[in-house]
C-alpha positions as MATLAB code, in Angstrom:
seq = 'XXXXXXXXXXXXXXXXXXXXXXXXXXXXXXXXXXXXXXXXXXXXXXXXXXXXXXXXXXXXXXXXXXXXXXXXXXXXXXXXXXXXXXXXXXXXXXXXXX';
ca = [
      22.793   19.895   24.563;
      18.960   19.275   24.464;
      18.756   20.791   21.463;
      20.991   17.903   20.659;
      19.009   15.400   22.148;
      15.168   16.378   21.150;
      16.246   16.249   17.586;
      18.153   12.828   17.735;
      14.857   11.693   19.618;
      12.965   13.330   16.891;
      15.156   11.378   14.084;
      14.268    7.924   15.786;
      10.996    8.550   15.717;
      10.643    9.238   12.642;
      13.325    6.577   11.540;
      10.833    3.947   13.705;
       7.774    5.408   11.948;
       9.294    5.022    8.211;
       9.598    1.643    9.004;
       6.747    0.395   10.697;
       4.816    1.590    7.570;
       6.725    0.059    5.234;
       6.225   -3.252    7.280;
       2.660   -2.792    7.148;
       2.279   -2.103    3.375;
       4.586   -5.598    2.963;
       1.777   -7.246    5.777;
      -1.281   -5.187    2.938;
       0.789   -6.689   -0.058;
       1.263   -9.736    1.485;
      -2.306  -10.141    1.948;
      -3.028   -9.025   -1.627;
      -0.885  -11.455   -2.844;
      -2.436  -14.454   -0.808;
      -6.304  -13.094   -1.823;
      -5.103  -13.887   -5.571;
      -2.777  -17.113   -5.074;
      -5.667  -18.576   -2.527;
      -8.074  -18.346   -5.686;
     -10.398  -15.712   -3.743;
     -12.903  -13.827   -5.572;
     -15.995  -11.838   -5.886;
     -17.056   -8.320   -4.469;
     -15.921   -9.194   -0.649;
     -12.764   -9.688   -2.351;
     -12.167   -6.912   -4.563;
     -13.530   -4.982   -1.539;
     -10.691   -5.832    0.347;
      -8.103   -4.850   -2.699;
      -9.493   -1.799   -3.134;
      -9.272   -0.905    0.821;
      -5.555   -1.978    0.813;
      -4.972    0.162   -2.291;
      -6.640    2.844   -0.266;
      -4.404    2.458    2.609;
      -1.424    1.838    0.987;
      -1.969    4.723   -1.550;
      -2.891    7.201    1.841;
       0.609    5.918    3.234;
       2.994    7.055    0.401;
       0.727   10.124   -0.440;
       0.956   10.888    3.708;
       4.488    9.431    4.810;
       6.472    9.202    1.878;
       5.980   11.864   -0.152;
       5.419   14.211    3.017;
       2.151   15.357    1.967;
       1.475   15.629    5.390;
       1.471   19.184    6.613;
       0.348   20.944    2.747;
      -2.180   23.257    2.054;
      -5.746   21.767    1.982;
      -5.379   22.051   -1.963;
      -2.612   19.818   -2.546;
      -4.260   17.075    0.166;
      -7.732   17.964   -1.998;
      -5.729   16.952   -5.039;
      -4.063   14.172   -4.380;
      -6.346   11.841   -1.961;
      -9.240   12.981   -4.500;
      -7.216   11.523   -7.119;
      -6.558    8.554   -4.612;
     -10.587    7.939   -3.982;
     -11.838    8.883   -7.257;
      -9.716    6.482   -8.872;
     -10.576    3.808   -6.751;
     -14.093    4.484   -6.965;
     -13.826    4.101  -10.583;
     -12.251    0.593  -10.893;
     -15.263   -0.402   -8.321;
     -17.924    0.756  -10.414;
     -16.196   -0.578  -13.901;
     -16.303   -3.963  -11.882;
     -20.019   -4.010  -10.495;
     -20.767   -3.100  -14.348;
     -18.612   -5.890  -15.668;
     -20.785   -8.208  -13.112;
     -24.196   -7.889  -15.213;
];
């Protein structure tokens, strides 16, 4: 019977926790979306893009794929993919600046 009960517990939390970050990658999309609609621009703004790609990206690579508890080679992989990539759409900008 508590068996029972620590894993329904278990299966709301994680049921809450699914949710809660999809509602904050809508808020980070949201926000995205109003940067670009709003007319923002320059570095403070790509800034912020690039940090909600970050986010967002470390959300699906953590929560929805369920990268969460792999071997330090797989998290190596796929948040240096994550950064590296990022990192390399911020320097083609500041070079597209000159």
């Amino acid at each position: 019977m508590i068996r029972d009960e620590k894993r329904v517990k278990k299966n709301i939390q994680n049921h809450f926790n699914i949710h809660s970050i999809w509602l904050t990658m809508v808020a980070l999309t949201i926000l995205s979306y109003a940067l670009g609609k709003f007319g923002f621009s320059g570095i403070v703004s790509v800034l912020i893009l690039l940090l909600t790609a970050v986010v967002k990206g470390t959300l699906i690579i953590r929560d929805f794929m369920e990268l969460r508890n792999v071997s330090l080679l797989w998290r190596v992989i796929m948040y240096g993919w994550l950064w590296g990539a990022t990192l390399a759409i911020f320097i083609i900008y500041l070079f597209s600046l000159k």
